[in-house]
C-alpha positions in Angstrom: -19.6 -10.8 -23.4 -21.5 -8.0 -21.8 -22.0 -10.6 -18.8 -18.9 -10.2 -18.2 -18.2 -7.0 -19.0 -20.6 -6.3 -15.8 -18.6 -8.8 -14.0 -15.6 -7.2 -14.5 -17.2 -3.7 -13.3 -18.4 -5.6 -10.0 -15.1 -6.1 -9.1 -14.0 -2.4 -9.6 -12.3 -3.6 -13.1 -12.4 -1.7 -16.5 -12.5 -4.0 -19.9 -9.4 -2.6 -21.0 -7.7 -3.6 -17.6 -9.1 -6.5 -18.0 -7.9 -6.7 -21.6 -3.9 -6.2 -20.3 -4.2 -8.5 -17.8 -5.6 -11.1 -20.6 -2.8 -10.5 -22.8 0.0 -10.4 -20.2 1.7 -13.2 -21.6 2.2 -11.1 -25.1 3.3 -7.9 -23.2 5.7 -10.0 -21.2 7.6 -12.1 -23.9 8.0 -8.5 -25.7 9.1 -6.7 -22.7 11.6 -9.5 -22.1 13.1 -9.5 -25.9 13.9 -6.0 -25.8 15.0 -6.0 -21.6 17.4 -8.9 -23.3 18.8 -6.2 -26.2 19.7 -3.7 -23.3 21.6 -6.2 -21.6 21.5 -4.6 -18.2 19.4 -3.6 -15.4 21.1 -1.4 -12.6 19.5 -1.0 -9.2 20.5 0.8 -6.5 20.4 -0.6 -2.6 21.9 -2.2 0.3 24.4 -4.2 0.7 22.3 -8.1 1.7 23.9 -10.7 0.6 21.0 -12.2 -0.7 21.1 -10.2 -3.5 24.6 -11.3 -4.4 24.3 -14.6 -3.4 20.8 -15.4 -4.9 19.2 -12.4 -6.4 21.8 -11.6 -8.9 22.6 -14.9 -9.8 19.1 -16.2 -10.2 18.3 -13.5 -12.2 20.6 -12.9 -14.7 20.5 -16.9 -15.1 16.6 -16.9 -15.7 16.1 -13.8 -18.2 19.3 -13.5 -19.5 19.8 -10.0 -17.8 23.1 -8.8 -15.9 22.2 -6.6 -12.7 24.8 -4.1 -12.0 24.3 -3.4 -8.3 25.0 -0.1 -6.6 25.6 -1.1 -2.8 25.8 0.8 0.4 24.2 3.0 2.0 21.1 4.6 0.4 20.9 7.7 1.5 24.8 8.2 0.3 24.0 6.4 -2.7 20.3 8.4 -3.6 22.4 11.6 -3.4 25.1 10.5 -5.8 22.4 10.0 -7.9 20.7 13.1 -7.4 23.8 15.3 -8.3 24.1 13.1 -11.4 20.7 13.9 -12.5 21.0 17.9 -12.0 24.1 17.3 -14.6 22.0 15.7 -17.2 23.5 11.8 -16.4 20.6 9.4 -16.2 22.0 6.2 -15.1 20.2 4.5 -12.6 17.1 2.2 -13.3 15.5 1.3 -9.6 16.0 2.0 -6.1 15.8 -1.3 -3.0 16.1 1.4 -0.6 14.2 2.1 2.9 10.9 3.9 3.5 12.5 6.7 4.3 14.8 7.3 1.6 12.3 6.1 -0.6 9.2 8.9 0.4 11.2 11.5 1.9 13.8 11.8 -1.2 12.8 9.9 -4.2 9.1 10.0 -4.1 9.1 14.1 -2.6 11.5 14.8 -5.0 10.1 13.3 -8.1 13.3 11.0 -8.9 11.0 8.2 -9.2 8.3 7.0 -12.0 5.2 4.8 -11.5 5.8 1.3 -11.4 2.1 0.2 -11.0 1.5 0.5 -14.7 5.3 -2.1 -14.8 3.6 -5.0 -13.6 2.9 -7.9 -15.8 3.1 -10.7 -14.5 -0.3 -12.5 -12.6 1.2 -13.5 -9.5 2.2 -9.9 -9.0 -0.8 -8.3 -10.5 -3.2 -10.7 -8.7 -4.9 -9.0 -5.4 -5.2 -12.3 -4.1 -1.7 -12.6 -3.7 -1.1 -9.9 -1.3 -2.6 -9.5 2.6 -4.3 -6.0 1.9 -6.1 -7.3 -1.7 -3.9 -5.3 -4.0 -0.3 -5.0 -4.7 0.7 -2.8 -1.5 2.1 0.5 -2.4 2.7 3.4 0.4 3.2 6.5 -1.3 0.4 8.8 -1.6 -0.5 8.3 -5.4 -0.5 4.6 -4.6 1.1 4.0 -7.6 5.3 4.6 -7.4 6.8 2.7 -3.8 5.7 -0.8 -3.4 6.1 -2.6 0.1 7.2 -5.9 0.0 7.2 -7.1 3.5 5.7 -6.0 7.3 7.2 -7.1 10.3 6.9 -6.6 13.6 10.5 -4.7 14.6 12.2 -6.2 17.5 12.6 -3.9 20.5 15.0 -5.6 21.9 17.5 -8.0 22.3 19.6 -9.8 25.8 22.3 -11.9 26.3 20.3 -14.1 28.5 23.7 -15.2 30.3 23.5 -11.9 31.6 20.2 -10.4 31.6 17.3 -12.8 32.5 14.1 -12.5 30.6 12.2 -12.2 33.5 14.4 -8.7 34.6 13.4 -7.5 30.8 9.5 -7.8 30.5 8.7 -3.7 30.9 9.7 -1.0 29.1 11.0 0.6 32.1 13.1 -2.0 32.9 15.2 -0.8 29.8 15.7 2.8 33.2 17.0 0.1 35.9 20.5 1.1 36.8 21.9 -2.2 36.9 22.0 -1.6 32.8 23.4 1.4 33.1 26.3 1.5 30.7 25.6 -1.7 29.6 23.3 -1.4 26.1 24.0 -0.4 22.5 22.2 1.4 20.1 23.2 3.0 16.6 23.1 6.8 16.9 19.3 8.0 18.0 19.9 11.2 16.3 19.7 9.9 13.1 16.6 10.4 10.9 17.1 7.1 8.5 19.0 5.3 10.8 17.3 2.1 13.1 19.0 4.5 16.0 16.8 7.0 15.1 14.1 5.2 13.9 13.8 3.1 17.8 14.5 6.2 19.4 11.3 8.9 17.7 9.0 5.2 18.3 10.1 5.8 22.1 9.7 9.3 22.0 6.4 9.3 20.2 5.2 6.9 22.7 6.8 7.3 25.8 7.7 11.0 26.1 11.3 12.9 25.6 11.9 12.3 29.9 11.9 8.7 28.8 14.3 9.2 26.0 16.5 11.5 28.2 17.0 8.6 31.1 17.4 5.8 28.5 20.2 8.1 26.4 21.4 10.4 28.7 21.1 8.5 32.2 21.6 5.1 31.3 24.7 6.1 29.3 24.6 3.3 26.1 27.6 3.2 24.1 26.5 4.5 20.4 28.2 3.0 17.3 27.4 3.5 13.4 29.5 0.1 12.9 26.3 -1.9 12.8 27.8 -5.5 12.5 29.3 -4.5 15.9 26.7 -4.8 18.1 25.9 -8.3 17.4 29.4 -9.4 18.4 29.0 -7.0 21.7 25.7 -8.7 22.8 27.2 -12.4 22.2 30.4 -11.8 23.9 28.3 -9.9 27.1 30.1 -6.6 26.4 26.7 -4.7 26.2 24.1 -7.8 27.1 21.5 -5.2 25.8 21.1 -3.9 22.8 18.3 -1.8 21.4 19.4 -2.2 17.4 20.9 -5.6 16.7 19.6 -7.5 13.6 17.8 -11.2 13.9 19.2 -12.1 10.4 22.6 -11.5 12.1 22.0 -12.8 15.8 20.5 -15.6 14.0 24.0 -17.5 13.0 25.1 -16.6 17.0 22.0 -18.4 18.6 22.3 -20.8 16.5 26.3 -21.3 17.7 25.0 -21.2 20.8 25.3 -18.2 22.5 22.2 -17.1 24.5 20.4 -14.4 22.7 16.8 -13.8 22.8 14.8 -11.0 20.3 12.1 -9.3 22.6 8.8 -8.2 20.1 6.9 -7.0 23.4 7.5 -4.9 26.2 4.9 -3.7 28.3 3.9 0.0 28.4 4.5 0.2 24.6 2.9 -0.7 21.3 4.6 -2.6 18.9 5.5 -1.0 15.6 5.7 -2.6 11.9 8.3 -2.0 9.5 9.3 -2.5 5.6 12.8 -3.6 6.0 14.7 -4.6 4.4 13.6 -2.9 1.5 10.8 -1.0 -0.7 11.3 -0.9 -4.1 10.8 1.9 -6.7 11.7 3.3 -10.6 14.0 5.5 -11.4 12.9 8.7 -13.8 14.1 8.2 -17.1 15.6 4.9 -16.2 17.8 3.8 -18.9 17.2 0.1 -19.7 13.0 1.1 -19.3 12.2 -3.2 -20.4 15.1 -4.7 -18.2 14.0 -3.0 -15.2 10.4 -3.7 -16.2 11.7 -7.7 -15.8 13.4 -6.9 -12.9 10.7 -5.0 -10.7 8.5 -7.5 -12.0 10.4 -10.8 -11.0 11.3 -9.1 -7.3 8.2 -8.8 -6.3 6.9 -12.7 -7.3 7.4 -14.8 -4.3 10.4 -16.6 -5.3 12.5 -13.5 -5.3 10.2 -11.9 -1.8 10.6 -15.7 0.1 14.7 -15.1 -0.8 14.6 -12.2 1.2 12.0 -13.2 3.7 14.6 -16.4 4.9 17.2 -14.4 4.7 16.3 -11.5 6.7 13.6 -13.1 9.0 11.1 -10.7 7.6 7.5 -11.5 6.9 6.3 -10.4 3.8 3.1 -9.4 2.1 2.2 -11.5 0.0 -0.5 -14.4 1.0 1.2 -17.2 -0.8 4.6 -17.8 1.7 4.9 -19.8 4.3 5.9 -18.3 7.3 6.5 -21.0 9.4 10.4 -20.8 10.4 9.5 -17.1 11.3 9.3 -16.3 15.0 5.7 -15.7 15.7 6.1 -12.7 17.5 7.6 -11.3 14.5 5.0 -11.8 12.2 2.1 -9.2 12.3 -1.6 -10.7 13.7 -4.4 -10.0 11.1 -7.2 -7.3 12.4 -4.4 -5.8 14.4 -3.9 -1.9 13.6 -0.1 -1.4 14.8 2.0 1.9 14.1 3.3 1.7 11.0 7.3 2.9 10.1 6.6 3.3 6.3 2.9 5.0 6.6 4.5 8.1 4.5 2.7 11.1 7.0 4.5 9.3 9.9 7.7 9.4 8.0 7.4 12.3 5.8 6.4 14.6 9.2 5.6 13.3 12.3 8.7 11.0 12.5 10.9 13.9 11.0 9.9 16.5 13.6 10.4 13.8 16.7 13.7 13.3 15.3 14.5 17.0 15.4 13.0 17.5 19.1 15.1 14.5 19.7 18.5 16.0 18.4 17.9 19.0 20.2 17.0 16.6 23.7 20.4 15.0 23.2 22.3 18.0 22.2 22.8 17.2 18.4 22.8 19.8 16.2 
């Protein structure tokens, strides 16, 4: 036993951590009795349909466990539940909400409770499962947001019909006039929006002049009606468009129209991003055993792979293949790219960008 014991030290692990992850099974059968006695589980997040087509479903059929599910957008949705709190009304168990949401509001205003010490199960608990040896979490305590996936973000997509890929290989070729009125982006002065999230990585890169000719000179129609850009770059109404989605260009590619996602432009570094979601714990969450099950489940790779076909997202845990991804997509190990969700890039950096930004493109 003390051979062990030292063993177990080696590696950086206590006996009694040792001891929990022994008895796992035990903790998990009684966590799942009494999640089953509260009946319900409710999260917070976007509206993907994986969760109501497969999530939800597969869940609830497994453990026994309805999920009432609070769609739309989170930032609308986290400050519903913040004015609830203030009033006493605890009613929210866990949050499926972005990076930014999740550091600059839930984690900075201490909405949120650890969910390291949640995890049961082995496959989530087991470093080997995971690309950076440990269950990946981005908040500063390491202990209360836990990343899920890493992808590279798309900079771009063409309507090929239109644009050929040969006239899109630069960043500067986004400056050309011949696109001049002729890309689409959600609104840049945004903070939590992809608008604003692909204009700051230009800004931070490239310089405001840059930013100023791309959305001031170049004159790109903005929209907040996301699912509209998608059906302007198939149709060659704006062959261009800095904000589209691959899990929704997929479906037109695969219909045939001509749509390429562009991962690399020259003259700027790719980014990395935790979409479509980082998961956290509500304070005080009301059905504390369901959403144990629940945080638990998500993050096993039958629940992450859902999400990782669905969206086109590569994940990270070491266990999925990634095959039907587009390699460009998928991050190269050794490779230290900017990171979205690293929580001082988000938290300051990012948010005063986004401010020199507004005041670039006159936004108050």
């Amino acid at each position: 036993m003390r051979n062990i014991v030292a063993l177990l030290m080696s590696f950086g692990l206590a006996p009694a951590a040792w001891a929990q992850t022994a008895d796992w099974q035990k903790t998990w059968d009684e966590t799942l009795a009494a999640a089953k006695k509260e009946g319900k589980v409710v999260v917070v997040g976007s509206p993907h349909p994986e969760m109501r087509n497969e999530i939800i479903p597969r869940f609830t059929a497994r453990f026994g466990i309805a999920v009432d599910f609070i769609a739309g957008k989170s930032g609308e949705n986290v400050e519903r539940v913040r004015i609830e709190r203030s009033s006493g009304i605890f009613a929210v168990d866990a949050f499926m909400v972005g990076s930014s949401t999740s550091i600059n509001v839930l984690y900075a205003d201490k909405m949120i409770d650890p969910l390291l010490p949640l995890l049961i199960l082995p496959e989530v608990t087991d470093g080997a499962k995971w690309k950076p040896g440990k269950p990946p979490f981005i908040d500063p305590d390491g202990r209360y947001i836990l990343r899920l996936f890493s992808t590279i973000d798309s900079l771009v997509f063409i309507n090929a019909d239109q644009v050929k890929p040969e006239e899109m290989r630069s960043v500067d070729d986004l400056l050309n006039l011949k696109w001049k009125g002729k890309i689409s982006t959600e609104d840049p002065t945004i903070d939590s929006g992809s608008g604003g999230n692909k204009a700051v990585n230009f800004y931070s890169q490239l310089g405001p002049e840059f930013v100023r000719k791309l959305y001031v000179d170049q004159k790109p129609v903005i929209s907040r009606n996301r699912r509209q850009f998608a059906d302007w770059l198939a149709r060659g109404t704006y062959p261009i468009c800095l904000t589209c989605r691959v899990d929704e260009t997929r479906p037109l590619q695969q219909a045939g129209y001509k749509i390429l996602t562009i991962y690399e432009l020259s003259g700027l570094r790719s980014r990395v991003n935790s979409t479509p979601f980082t998961l956290s714990v509500a304070g005080k969450a009301p059905h504390p055993n369901a959403t144990r099950v629940f945080v638990n489940w998500l993050a096993t790779k039958e629940a992450v792979e859902i999400y990782s076909r669905g969206d086109d997202v590569a994940t990270l845990r070491t266990d999925l293949d990634e095959s039907f991804l587009d390699p460009a997509a998928v991050p190269r190990p050794g490779v230290a790219y900017p990171d979205d969700a690293d929580p001082t890039w988000r938290s300051t950096e990012k948010l005063e960008i986004g401010s020199k930004i507004r005041a670039l493109l006159k936004k108050p």
